[in-house]
DRENDOVEX-390999 format. One record per residue (C-alpha): x, y, z; chain; residue in one letter; residue number from 1. Coordinates in steps of 0.1 Angstrom, whole numbers. Example, Ala and Ser with C-alpha at 12.3 -4.5 7.8 and 13.67 -1.06 7.14 Angstrom:
2
<lumro><X>123</X><Y>-45</Y><Z>78</Z><cadena>A</cadena><residuo>A</residuo><num>1</num></lumro>
<lumro><X>137</X><Y>-11</Y><Z>71</Z><cadena>A</cadena><residuo>S</residuo><num>2</num></lumro>
END
This chain:
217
<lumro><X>440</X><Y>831</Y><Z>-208</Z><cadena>A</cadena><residuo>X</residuo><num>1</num></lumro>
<lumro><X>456</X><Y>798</Y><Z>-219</Z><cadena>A</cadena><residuo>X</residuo><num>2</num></lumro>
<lumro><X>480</X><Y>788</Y><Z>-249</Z><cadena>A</cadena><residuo>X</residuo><num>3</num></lumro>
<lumro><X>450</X><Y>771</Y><Z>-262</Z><cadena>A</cadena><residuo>X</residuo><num>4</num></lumro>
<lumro><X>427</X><Y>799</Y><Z>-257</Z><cadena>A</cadena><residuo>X</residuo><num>5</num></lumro>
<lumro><X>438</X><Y>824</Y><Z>-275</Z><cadena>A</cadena><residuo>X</residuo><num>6</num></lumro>
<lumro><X>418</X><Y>839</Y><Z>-296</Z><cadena>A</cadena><residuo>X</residuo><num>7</num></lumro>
<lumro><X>425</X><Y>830</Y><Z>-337</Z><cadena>A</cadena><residuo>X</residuo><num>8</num></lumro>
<lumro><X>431</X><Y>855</Y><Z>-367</Z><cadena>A</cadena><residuo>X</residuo><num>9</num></lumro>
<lumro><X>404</X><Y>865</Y><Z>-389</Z><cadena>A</cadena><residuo>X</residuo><num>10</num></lumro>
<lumro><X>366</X><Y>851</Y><Z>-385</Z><cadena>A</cadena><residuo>X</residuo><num>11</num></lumro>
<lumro><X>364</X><Y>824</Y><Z>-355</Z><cadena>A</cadena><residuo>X</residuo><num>12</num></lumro>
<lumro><X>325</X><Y>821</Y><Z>-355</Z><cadena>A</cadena><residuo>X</residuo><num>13</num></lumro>
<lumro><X>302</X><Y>824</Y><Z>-324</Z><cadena>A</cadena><residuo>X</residuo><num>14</num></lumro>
<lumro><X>298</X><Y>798</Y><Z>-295</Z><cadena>A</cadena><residuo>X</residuo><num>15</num></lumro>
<lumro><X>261</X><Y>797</Y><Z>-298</Z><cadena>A</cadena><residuo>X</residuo><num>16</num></lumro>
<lumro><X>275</X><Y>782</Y><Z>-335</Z><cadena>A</cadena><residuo>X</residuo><num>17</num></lumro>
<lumro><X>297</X><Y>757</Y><Z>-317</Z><cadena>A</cadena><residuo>X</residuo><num>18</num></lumro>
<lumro><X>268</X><Y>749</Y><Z>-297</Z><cadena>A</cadena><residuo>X</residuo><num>19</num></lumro>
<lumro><X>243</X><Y>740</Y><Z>-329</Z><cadena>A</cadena><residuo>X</residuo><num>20</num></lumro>
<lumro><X>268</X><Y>725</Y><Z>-347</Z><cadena>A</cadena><residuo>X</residuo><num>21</num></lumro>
<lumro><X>276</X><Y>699</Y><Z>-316</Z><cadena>A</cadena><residuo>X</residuo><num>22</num></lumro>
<lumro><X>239</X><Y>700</Y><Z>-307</Z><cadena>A</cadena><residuo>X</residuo><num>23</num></lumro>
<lumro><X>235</X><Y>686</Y><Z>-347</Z><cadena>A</cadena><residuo>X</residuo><num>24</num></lumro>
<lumro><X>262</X><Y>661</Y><Z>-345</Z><cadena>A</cadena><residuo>X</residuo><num>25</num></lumro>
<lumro><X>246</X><Y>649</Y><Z>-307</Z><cadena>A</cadena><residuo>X</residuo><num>26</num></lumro>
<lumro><X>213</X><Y>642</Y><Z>-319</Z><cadena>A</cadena><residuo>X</residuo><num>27</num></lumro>
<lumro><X>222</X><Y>623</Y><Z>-354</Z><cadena>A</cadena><residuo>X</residuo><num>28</num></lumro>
<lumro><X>250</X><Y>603</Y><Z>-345</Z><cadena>A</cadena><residuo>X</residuo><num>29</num></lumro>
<lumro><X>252</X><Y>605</Y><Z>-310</Z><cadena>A</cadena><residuo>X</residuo><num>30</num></lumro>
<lumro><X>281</X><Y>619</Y><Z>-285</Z><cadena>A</cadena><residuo>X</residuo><num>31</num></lumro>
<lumro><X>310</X><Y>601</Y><Z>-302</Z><cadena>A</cadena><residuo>X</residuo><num>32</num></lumro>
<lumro><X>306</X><Y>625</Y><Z>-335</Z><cadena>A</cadena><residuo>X</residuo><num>33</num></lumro>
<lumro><X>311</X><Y>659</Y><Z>-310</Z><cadena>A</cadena><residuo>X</residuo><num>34</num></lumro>
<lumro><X>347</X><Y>667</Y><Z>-314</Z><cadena>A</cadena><residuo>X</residuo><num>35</num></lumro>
<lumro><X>367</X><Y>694</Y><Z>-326</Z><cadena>A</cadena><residuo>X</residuo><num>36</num></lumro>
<lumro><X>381</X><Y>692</Y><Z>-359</Z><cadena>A</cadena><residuo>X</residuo><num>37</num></lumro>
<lumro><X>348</X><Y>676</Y><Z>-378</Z><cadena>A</cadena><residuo>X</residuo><num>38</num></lumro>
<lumro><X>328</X><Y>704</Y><Z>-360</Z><cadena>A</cadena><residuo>X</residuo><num>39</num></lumro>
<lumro><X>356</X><Y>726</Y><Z>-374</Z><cadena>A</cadena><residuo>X</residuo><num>40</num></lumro>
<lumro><X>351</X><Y>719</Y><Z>-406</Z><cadena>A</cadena><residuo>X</residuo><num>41</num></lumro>
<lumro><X>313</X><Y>715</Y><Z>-410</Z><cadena>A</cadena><residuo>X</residuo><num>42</num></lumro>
<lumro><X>315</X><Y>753</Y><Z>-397</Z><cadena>A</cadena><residuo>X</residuo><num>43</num></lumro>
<lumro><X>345</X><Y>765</Y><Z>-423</Z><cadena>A</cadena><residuo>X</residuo><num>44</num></lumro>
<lumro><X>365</X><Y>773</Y><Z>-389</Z><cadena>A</cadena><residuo>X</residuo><num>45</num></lumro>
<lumro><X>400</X><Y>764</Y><Z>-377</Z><cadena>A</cadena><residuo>X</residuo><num>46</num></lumro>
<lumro><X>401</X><Y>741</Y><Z>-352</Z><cadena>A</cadena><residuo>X</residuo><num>47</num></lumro>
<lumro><X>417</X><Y>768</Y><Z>-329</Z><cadena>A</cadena><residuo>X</residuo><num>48</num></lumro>
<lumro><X>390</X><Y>790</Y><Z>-331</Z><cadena>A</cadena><residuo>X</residuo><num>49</num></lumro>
<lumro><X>371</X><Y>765</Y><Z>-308</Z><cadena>A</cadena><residuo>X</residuo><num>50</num></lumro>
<lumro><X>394</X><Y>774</Y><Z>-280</Z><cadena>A</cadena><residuo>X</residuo><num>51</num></lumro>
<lumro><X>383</X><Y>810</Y><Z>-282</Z><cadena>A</cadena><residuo>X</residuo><num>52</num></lumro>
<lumro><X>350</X><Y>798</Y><Z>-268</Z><cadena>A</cadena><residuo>X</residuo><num>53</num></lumro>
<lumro><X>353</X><Y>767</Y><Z>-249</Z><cadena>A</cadena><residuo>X</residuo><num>54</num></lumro>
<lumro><X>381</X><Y>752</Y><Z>-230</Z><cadena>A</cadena><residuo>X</residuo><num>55</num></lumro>
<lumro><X>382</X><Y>717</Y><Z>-245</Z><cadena>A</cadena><residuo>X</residuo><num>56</num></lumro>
<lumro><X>355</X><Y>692</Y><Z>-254</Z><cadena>A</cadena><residuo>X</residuo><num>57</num></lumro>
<lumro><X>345</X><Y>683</Y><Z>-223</Z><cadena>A</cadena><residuo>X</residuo><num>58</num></lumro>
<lumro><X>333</X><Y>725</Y><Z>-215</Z><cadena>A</cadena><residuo>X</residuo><num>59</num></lumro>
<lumro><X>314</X><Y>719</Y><Z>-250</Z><cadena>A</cadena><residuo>X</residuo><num>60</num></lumro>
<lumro><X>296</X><Y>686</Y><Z>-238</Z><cadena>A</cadena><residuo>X</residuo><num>61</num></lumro>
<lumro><X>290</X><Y>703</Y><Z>-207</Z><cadena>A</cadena><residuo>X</residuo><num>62</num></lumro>
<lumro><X>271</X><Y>732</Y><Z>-224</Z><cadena>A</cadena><residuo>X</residuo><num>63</num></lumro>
<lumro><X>256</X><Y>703</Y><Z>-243</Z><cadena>A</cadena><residuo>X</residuo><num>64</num></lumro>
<lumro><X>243</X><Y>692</Y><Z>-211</Z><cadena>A</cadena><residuo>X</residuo><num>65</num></lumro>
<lumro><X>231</X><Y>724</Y><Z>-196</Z><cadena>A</cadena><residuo>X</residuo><num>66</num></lumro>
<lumro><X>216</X><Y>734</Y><Z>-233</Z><cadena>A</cadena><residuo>X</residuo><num>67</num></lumro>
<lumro><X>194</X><Y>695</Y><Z>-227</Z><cadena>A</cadena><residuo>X</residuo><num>68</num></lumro>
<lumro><X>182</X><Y>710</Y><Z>-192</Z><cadena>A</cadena><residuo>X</residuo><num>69</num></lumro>
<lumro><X>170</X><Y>740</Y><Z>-209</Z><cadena>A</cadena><residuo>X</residuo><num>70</num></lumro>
<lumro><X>152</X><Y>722</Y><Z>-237</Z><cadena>A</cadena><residuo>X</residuo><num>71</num></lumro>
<lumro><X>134</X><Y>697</Y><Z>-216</Z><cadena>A</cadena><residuo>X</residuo><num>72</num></lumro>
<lumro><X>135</X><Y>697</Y><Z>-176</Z><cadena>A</cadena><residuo>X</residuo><num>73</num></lumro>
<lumro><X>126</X><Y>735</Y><Z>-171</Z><cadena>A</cadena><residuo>X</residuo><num>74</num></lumro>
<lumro><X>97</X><Y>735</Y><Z>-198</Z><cadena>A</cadena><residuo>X</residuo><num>75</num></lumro>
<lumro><X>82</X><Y>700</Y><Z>-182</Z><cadena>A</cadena><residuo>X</residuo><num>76</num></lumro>
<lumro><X>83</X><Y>717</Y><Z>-146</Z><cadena>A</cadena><residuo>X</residuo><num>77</num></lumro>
<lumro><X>69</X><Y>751</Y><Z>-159</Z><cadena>A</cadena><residuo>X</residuo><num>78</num></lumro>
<lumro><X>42</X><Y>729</Y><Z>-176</Z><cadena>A</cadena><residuo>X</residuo><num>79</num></lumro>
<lumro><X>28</X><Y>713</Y><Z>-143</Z><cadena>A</cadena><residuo>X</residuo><num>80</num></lumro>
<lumro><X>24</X><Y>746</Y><Z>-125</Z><cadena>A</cadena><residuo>X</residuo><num>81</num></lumro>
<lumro><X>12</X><Y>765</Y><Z>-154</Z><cadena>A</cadena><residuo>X</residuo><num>82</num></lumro>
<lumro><X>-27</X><Y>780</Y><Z>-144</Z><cadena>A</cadena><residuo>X</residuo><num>83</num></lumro>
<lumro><X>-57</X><Y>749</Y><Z>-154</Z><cadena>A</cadena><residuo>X</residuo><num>84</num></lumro>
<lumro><X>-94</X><Y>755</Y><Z>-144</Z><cadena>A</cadena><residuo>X</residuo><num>85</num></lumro>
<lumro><X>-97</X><Y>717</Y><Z>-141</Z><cadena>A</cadena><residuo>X</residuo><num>86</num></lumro>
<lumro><X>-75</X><Y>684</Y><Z>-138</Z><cadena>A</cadena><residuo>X</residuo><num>87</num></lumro>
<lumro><X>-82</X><Y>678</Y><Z>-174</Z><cadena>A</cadena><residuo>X</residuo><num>88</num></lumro>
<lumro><X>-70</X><Y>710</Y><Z>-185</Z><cadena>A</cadena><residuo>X</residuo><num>89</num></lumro>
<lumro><X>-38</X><Y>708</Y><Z>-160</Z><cadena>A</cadena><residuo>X</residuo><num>90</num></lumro>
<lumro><X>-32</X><Y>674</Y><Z>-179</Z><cadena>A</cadena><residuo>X</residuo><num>91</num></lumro>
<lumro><X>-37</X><Y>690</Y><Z>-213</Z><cadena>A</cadena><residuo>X</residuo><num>92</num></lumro>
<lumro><X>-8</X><Y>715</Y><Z>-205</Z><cadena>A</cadena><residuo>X</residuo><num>93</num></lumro>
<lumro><X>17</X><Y>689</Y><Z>-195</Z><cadena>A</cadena><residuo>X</residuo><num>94</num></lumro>
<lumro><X>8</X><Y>667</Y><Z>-231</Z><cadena>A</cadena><residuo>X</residuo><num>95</num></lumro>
<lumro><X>9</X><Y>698</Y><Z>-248</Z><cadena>A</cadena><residuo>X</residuo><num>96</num></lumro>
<lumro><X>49</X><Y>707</Y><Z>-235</Z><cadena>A</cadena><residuo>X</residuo><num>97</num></lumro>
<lumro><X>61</X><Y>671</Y><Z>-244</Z><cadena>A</cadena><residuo>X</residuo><num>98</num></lumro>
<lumro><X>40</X><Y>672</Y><Z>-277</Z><cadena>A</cadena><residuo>X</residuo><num>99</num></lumro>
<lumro><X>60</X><Y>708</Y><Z>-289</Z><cadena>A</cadena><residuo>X</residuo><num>100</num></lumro>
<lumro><X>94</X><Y>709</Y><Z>-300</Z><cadena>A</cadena><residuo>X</residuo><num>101</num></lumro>
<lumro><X>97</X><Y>735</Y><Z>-285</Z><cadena>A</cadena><residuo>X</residuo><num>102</num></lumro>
<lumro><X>93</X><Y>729</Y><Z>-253</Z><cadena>A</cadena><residuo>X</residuo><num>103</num></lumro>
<lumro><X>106</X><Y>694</Y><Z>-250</Z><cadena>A</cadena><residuo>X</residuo><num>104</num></lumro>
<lumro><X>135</X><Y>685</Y><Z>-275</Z><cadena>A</cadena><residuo>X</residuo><num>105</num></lumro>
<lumro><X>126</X><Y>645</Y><Z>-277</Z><cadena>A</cadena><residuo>X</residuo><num>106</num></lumro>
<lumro><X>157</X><Y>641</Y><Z>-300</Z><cadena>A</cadena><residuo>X</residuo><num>107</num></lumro>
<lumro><X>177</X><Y>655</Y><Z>-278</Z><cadena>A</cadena><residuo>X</residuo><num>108</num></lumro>
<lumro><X>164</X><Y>639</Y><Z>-247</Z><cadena>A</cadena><residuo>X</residuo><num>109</num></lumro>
<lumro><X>171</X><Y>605</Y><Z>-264</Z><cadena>A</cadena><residuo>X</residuo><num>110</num></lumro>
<lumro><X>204</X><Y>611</Y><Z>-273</Z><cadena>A</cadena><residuo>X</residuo><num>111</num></lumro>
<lumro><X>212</X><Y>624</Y><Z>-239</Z><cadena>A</cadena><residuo>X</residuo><num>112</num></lumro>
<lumro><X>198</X><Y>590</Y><Z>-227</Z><cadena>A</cadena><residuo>X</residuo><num>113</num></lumro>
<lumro><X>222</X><Y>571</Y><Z>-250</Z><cadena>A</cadena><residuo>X</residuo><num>114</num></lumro>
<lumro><X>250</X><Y>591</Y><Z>-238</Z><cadena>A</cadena><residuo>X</residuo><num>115</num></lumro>
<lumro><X>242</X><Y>580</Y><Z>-201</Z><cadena>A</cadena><residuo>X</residuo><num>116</num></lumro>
<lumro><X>245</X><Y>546</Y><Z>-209</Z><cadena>A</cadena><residuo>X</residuo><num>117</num></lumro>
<lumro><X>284</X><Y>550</Y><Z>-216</Z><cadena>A</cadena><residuo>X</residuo><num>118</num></lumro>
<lumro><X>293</X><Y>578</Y><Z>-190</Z><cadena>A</cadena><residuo>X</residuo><num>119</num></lumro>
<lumro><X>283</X><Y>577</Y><Z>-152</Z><cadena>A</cadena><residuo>X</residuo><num>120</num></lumro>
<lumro><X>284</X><Y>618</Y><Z>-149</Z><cadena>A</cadena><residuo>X</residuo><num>121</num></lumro>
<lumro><X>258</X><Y>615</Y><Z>-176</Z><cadena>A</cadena><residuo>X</residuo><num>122</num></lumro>
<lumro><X>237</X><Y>588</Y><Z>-160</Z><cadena>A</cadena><residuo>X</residuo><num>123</num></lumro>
<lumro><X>237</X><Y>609</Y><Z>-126</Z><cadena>A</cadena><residuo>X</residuo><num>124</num></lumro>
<lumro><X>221</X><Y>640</Y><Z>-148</Z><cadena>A</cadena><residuo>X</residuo><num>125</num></lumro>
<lumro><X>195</X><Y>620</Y><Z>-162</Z><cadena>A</cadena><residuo>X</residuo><num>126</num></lumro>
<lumro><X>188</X><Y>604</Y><Z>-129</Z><cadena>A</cadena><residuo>X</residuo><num>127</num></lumro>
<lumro><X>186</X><Y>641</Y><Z>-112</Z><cadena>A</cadena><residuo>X</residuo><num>128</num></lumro>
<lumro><X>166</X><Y>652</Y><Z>-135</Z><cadena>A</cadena><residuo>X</residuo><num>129</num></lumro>
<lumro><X>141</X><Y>620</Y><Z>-139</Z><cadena>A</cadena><residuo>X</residuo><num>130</num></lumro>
<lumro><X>137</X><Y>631</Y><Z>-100</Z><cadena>A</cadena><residuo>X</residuo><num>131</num></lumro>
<lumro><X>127</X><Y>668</Y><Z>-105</Z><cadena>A</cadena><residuo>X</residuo><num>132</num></lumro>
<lumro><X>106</X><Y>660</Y><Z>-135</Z><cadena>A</cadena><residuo>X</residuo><num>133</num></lumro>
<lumro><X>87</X><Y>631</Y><Z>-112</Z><cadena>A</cadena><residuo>X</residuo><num>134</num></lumro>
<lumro><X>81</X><Y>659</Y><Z>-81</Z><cadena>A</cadena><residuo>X</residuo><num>135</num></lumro>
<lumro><X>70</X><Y>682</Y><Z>-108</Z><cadena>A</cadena><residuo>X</residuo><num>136</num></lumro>
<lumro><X>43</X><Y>658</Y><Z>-118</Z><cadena>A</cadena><residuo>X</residuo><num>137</num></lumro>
<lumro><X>34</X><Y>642</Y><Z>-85</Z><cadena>A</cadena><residuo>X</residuo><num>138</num></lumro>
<lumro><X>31</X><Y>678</Y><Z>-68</Z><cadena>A</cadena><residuo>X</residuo><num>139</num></lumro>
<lumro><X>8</X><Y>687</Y><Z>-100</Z><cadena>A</cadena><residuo>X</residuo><num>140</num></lumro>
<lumro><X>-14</X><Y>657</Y><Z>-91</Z><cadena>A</cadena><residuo>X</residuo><num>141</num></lumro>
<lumro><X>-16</X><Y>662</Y><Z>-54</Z><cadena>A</cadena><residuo>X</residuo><num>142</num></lumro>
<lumro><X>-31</X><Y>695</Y><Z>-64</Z><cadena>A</cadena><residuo>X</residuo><num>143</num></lumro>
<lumro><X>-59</X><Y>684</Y><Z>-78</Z><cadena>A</cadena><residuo>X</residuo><num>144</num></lumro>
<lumro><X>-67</X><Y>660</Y><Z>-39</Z><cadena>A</cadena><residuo>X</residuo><num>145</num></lumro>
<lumro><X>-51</X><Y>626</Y><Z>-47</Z><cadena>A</cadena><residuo>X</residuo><num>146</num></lumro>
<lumro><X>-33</X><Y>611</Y><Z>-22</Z><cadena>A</cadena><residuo>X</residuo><num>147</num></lumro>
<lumro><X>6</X><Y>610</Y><Z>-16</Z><cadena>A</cadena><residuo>X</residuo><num>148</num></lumro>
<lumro><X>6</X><Y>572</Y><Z>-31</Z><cadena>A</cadena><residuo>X</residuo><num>149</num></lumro>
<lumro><X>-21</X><Y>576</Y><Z>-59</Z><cadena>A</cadena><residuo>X</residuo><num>150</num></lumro>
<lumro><X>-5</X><Y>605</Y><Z>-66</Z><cadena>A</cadena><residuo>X</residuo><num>151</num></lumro>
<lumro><X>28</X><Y>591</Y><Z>-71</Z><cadena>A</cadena><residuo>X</residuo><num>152</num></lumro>
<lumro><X>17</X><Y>567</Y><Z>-94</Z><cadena>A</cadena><residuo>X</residuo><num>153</num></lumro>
<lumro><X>-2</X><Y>588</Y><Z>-114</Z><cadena>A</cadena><residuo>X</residuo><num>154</num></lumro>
<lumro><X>30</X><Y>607</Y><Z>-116</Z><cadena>A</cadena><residuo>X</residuo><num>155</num></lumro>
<lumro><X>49</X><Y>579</Y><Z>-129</Z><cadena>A</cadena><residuo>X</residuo><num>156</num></lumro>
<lumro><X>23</X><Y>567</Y><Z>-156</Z><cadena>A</cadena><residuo>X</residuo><num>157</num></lumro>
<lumro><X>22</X><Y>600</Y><Z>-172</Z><cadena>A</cadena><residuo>X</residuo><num>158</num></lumro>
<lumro><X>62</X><Y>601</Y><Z>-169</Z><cadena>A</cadena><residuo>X</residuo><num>159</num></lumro>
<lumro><X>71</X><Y>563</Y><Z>-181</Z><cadena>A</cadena><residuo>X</residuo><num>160</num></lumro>
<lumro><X>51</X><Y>564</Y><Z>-207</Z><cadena>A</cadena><residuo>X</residuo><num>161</num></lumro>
<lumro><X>62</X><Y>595</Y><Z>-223</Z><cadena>A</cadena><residuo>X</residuo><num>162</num></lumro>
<lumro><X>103</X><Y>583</Y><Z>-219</Z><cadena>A</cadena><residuo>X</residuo><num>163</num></lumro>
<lumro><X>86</X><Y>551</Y><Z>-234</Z><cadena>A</cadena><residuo>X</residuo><num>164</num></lumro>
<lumro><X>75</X><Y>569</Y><Z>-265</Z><cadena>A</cadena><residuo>X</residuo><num>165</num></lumro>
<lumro><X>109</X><Y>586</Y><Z>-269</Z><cadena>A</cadena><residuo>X</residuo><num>166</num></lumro>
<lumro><X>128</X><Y>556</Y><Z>-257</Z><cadena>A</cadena><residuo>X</residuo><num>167</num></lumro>
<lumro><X>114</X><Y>536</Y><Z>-287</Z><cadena>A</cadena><residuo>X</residuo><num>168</num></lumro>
<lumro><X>112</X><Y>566</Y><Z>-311</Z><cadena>A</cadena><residuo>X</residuo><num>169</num></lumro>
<lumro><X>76</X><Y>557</Y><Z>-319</Z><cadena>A</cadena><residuo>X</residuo><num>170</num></lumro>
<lumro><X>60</X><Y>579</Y><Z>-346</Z><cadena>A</cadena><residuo>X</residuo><num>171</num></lumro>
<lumro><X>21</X><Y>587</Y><Z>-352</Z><cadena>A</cadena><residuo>X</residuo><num>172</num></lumro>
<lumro><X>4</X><Y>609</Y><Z>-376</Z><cadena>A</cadena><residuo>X</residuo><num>173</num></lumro>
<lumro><X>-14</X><Y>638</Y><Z>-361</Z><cadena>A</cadena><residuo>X</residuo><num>174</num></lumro>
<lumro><X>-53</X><Y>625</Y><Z>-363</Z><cadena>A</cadena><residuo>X</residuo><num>175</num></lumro>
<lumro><X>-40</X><Y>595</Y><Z>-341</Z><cadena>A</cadena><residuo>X</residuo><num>176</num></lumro>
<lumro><X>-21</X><Y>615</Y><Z>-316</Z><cadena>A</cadena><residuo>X</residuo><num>177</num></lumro>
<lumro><X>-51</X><Y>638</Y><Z>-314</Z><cadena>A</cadena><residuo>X</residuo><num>178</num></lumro>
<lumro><X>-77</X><Y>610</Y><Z>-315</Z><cadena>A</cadena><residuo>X</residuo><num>179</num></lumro>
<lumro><X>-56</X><Y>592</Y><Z>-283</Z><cadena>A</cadena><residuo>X</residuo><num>180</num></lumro>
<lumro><X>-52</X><Y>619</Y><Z>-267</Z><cadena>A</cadena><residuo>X</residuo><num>181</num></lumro>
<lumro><X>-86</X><Y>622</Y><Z>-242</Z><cadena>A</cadena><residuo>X</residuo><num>182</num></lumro>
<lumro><X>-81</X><Y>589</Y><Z>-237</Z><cadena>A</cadena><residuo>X</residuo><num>183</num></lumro>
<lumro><X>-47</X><Y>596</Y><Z>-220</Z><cadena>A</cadena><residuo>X</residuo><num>184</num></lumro>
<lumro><X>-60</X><Y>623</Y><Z>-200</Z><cadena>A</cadena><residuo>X</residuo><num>185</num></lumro>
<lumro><X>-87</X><Y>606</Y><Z>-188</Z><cadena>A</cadena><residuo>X</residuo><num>186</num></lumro>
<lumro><X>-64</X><Y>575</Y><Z>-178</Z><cadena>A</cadena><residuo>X</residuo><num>187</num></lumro>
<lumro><X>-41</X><Y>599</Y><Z>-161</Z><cadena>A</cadena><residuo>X</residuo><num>188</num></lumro>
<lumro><X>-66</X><Y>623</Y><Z>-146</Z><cadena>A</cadena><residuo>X</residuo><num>189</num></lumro>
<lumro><X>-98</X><Y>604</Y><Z>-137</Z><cadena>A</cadena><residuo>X</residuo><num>190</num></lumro>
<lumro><X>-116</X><Y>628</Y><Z>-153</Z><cadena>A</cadena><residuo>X</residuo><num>191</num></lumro>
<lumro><X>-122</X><Y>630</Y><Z>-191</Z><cadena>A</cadena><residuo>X</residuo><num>192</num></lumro>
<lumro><X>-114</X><Y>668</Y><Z>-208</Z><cadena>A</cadena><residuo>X</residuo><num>193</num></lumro>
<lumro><X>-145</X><Y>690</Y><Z>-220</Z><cadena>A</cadena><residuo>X</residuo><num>194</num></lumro>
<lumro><X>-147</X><Y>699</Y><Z>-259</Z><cadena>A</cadena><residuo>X</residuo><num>195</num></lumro>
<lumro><X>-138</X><Y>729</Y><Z>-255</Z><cadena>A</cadena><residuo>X</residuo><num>196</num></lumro>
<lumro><X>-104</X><Y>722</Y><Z>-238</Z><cadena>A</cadena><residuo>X</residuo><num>197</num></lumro>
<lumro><X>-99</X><Y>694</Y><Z>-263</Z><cadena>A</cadena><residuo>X</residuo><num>198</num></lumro>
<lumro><X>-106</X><Y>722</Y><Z>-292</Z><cadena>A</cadena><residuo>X</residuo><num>199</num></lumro>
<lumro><X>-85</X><Y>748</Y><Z>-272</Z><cadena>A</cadena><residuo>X</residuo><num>200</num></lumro>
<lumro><X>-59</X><Y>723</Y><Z>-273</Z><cadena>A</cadena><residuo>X</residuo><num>201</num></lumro>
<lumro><X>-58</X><Y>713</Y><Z>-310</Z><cadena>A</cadena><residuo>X</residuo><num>202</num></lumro>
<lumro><X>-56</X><Y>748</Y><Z>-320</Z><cadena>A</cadena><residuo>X</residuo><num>203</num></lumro>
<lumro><X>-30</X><Y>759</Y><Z>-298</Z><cadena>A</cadena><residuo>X</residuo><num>204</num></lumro>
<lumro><X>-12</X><Y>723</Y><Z>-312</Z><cadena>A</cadena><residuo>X</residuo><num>205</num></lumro>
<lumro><X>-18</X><Y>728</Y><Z>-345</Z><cadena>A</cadena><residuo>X</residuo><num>206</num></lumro>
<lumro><X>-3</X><Y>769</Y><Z>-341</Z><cadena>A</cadena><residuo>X</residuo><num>207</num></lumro>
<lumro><X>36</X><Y>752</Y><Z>-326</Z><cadena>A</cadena><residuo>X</residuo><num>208</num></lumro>
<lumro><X>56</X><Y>754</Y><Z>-359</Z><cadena>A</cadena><residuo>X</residuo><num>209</num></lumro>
<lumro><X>76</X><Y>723</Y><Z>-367</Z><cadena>A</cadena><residuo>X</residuo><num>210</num></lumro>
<lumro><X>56</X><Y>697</Y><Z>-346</Z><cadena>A</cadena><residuo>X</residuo><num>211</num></lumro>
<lumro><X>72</X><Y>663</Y><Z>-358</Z><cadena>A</cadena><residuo>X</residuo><num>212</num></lumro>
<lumro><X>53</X><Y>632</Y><Z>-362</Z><cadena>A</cadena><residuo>X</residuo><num>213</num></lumro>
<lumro><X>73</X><Y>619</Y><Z>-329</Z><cadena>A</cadena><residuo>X</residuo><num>214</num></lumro>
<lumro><X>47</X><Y>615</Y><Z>-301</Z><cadena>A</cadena><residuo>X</residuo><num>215</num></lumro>
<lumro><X>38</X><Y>620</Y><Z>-265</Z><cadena>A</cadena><residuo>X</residuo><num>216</num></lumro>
<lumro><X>13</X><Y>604</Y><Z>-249</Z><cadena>A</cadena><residuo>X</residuo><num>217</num></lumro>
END
């Protein structure tokens, strides 16, 4: 254990405390508000006490990181190969994992997107993990018998034009989200959804506690 890693007297907090606190400061102000000593003192904590849980700044931000993965990559990918009856349905799944908080963190995927445009590391991330999300979707699609090239594509409209959304923060009120919605899937699918996966849908939407007004599409 290091000079800077030993452990502080009295109360030094948790790390999954650290975490949410940086998590907080990533997502309203961006990566330039996670450091120590503000983090500190938003928790009531000496600034030593950090070192009992993470090496420096840069093993926080790296949790950060990993913590981003969690909240968005691995729920997207679990999404496409989640059981559907029809492509519709299948499509339904995917809009329903970007739509939850969740299981896609869009305020956190945005600020992780800031953050690459400063730092290269961060950039590559994003980039790997645009690239998994993609194959998630384009293997989802080749399921249902498109071609390797109409499949890619279809990939990449459903893809772009949910980063679009979060890329430009755009906002709609439930009834439109809901009302656009068939229309999405039957851009993305070919095939329109039935009632009753539209109905089964909106009620397993309207059960996700603390659905924002943020989008998908």
């Amino acid at each position: 254990m290091t000079e800077h890693s030993q452990p502080a007297s009295g109360w030094r907090g948790s790390r999954d405390g650290w975490l949410e606190a940086g998590y907080k400061a990533l997502i309203e102000n961006g990566v330039d508000a996670v450091k120590i000593m503000p983090l500190a003192r938003q928790l009531g904590l000496s600034r030593t006490s950090f070192y009992w849980f993470f090496e420096d700044r840069e093993a926080l931000l790296a949790a950060l990181l990993d913590g981003w993965a969690a909240r968005t990559t691995e729920p997207l990918v679990a999404a496409t190969r989640q059981y559907a009856e029809t492509q519709a349905e299948a499509m339904l799944n995917v809009i329903g994992c970007f739509v939850s908080p969740d299981t896609f963190d869009s305020r956190l995927e945005f600020a992780i997107r800031s953050w690459a445009l400063q730092d290269q590391d961060v950039m590559r991330r994003v980039e790997a993990a645009d690239t998994a999300r993609l194959a998630a979707l384009t293997a989802m699609v080749r399921r249902w018998g498109h071609k390797p090239d109409v499949a890619d594509v279809r990939a990449r409209a459903i893809y772009l034009v949910q980063i679009g959304y979060i890329s430009m923060q755009a906002e709609e009120d439930l009834q439109t989200r809901l009302a656009r919605i068939p229309t999405y899937v039957e851009i993305y699918t070919g095939t329109a959804p039935e009632p009753r996966e539209m109905a089964r849908f909106i009620a397993q939407l309207r059960g996700v506690e603390g659905i924002s007004e943020k989008s998908s599409g």
